[in-house]
N, C-alpha and C positions, 0 to 999 in steps of 0.2 A: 725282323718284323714278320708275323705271323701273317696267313692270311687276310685273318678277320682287324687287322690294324689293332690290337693290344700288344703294350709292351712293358716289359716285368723290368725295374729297376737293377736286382741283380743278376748276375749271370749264374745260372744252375742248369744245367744239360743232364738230364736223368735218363736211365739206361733203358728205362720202360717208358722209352716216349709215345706219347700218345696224341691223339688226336680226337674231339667229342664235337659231335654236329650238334648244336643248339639252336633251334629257330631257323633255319636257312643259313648258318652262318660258324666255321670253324675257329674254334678258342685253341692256342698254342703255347703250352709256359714252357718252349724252348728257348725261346729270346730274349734278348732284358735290355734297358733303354742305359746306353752308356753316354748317351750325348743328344740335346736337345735343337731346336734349330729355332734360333729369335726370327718372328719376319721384319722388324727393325722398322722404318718410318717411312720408306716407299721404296717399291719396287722399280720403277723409273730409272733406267740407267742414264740418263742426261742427269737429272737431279743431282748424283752421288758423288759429283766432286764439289757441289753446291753446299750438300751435306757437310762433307769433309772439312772444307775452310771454316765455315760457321759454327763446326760445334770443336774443330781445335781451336778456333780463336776465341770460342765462350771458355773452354777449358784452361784452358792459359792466361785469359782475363780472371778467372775466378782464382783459377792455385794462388797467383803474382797476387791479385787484390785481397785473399786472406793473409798469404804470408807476407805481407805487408807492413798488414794490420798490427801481427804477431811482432813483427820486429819495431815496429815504431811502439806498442805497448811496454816490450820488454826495456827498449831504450832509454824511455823518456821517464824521468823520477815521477811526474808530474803524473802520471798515467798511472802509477803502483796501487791500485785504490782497488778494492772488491769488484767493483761493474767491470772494470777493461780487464780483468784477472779472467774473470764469465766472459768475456768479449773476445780473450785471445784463443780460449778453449774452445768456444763456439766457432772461430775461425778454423783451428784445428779439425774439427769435426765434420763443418762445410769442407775440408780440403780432401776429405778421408772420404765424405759421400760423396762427393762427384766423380773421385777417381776410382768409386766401386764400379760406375756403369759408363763414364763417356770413352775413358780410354780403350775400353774393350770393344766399344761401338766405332769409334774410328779407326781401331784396326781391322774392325769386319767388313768394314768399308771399301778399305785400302785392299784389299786381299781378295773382295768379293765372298768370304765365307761367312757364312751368318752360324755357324755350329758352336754351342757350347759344353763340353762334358757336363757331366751329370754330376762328379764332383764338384766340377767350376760353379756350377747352375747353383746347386746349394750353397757355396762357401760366397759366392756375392750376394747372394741372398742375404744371411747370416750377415755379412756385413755393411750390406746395404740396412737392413733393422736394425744393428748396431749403431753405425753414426747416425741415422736418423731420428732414435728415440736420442738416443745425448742430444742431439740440437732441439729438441723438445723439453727435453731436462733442464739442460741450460739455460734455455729463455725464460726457464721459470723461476730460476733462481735469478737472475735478472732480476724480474720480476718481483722477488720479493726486497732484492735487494733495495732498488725503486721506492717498494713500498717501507723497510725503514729509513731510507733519508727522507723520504717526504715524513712521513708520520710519528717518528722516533730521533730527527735529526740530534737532539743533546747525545744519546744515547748510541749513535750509526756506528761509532768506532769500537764502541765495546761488544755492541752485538754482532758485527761483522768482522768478528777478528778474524786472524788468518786460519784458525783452525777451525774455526766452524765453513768459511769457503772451500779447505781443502777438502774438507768433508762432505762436504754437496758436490762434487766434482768428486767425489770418491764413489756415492750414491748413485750418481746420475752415470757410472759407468757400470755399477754392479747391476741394476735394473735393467739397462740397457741393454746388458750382454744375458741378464736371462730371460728378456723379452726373445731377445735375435735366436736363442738357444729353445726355445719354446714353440717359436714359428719351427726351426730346424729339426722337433725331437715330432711336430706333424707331420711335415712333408714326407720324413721318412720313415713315418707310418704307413704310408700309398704304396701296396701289394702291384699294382698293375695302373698305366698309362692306357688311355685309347687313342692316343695322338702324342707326338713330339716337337707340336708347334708352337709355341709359344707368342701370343699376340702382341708381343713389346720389344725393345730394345732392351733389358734386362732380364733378371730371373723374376719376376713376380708372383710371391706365394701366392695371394687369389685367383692366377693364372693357371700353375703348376695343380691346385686345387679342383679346378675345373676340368680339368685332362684328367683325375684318377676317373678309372674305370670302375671303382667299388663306389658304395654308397657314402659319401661322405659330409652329409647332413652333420655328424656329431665333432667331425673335425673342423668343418664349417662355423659350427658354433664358438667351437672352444675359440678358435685361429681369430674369429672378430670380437667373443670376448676379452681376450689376450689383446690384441690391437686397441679397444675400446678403453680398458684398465689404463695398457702404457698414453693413449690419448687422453682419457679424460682427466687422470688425475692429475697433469700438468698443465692443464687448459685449466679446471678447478681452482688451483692454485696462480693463476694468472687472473683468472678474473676477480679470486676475491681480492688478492694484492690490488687491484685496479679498482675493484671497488672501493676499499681502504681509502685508496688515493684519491680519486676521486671527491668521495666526501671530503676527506682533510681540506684537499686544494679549496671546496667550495666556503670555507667557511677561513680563506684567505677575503680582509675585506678589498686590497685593493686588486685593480683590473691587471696591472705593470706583476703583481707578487703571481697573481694567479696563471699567467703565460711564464713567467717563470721556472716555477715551479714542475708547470707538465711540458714545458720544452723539454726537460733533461726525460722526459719518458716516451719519447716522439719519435726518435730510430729505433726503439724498442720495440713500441706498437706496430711500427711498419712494415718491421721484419716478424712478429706474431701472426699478423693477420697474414701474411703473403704466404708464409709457412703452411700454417692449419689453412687457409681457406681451401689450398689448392689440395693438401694430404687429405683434407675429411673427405674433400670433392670427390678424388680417387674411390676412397675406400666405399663411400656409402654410395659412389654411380657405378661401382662396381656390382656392390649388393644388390643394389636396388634397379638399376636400368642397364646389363650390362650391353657397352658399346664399345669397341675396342677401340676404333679410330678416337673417340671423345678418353678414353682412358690415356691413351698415349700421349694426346696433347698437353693433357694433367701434369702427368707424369715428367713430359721433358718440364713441363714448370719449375715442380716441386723438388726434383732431382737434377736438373744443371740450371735454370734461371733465376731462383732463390739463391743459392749457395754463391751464384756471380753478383747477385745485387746486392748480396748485404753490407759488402766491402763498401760500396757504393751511398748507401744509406747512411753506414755508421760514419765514413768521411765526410759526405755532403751536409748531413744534419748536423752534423755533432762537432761544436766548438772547440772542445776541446784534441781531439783528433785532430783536428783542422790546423790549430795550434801546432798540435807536435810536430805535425808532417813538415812543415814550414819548418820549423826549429830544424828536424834534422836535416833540410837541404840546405838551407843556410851551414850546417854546420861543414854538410859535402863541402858543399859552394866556398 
């Protein structure tokens, strides 16, 4: 670390080193930043075993209650249908973004080090936007699935055959990984650091973003039009599917058909809203009012308390889960 607190991502030590006074203040590109420092959710050393039990036992409550999910879908014949196909992938995915950033937090915990390499910092990046955008993707296939059994039911089976599912689950991972590869081919656009502190408990590109030292208004742009693309147009697609359905249902004449009908869309929407509310939250109170304390709280939301309720939602809500789970104890039992 130089001086003047800038730090150069790679390591390059030049034989004509130098040193240039600019303003009261010495610039050095002998240094380069090989590792970043989370300040993670409180500095409070009483807190930090308080931390510890509560976000291994969300962690463990969430992996157990996706992979759960996964095995009573795969089990149960009953369950082989397009929605829990989307439902087991989505579980897959919750198992995949939680474990990009809690287990790394509770061993910072445990260790007292809060440092991350700079490799590290990127590659959970990258995969933290990876399962994120698929659990976006997939709700919206959800979503549309939704929308043909409400609005196409003669038709559900043929338009949902297995090959057009495997296909959105093929989509929803090829977008997703060049969203995460998009955010990754920015960051490492960033010549120079003027800090290596990082205001969160993960790598946060809007974060990382904020610390270059260059002007980065045009990476700025791209990085929330990139975010906005992979947001809007799955959000797009949920609300017209929702629109869709909605009119169908309303033009159900009895009251019994019409609660029917958008029960089966009711752990859907719970897990939608809980989702985006809290990721738009993130991204545009980033943009727009940054707070770091108010980001972080988002952020544990969207990143370990979504990924643990959904298990939660789609058993509680949903009948048919409810069914199977029974079935297979019974079968233990």
């Amino acid at each position: 670390e130089g001086p003047s607190g800038t730090f150069f991502p790679q390591q390059h030590k030049h034989d004509d080193a130098w040193d240039r006074q600019m303003g009261g203040y010495i610039e050095q590109n002998l240094t380069s930043v090989s590792e970043f420092f989370l300040t993670g959710l409180s500095d409070n050393p009483g807190l930090q075993p308080l931390l510890f039990g509560l976000f291994l036992s969300m962690y463990l409550v969430s992996v157990l209650g996706n992979l759960l999910i996964i095995l009573v879908v795969s089990s149960d014949s009953h369950l082989h249908t397009p929605m829990y196909f989307f439902l087991s992938n989505l579980s897959l995915a919750d198992i995949g973004f939680i474990s990009t950033t809690v287990p790394k937090m509770i061993v910072d915990i445990q260790t007292q080090s809060r440092v991350i390499s700079y490799v590290g910092c990127l590659t959970q990046m990258s995969f933290l936007i990876l399962f994120g955008c698929m659990d976006g993707m997939f709700l919206t296939a959800m979503a549309y699935d939704r929308f043909v059994a409400i609005c196409h039911p003669l038709h559900y089976s043929v338009i949902m055959n297995p090959h057009l599912c495997g296909f959105l689950v093929l989509v929803s991972f090829c977008v997703s990984l060049l969203d995460s590869q998009l955010h990754n081919l920015i960051v490492l656009q960033l010549t120079c650091f003027k800090d290596v502190e990082i205001s969160n408990f993960f790598c946060d590109p809007s974060q990382l973003l904020n610390l270059a030292c260059s002007d980065t208004f045009t990476n700025n742009v791209v990085m929330y039009f990139v975010g906005a693309i992979s947001g809007f147009l799955p959000i797009s697609g949920i609300f017209f599917s929702y629109y869709k359905i909605v009119s169908s249902i309303l033009r159900i004449p009895s009251t019994g058909g019409k609660y029917k009908a958008f029960s089966t869309c009711g752990s859907h929407l719970s897990v939608v809203c809980l989702f985006y509310g809290t990721a738009i939250g993130v991204y545009l109170g980033s943009a727009l009012l940054p707070s770091p304390r108010k980001d972080m709280v988002a952020s544990v939301v969207y990143t370990v308390v979504t990924p643990m309720l959904n298990p939660f939602i789609y058993s509680l809500r949903n009948r048919d889960i409810k069914s199977a789970l029974w079935r297979s104890l019974r079968r233990i039992g």
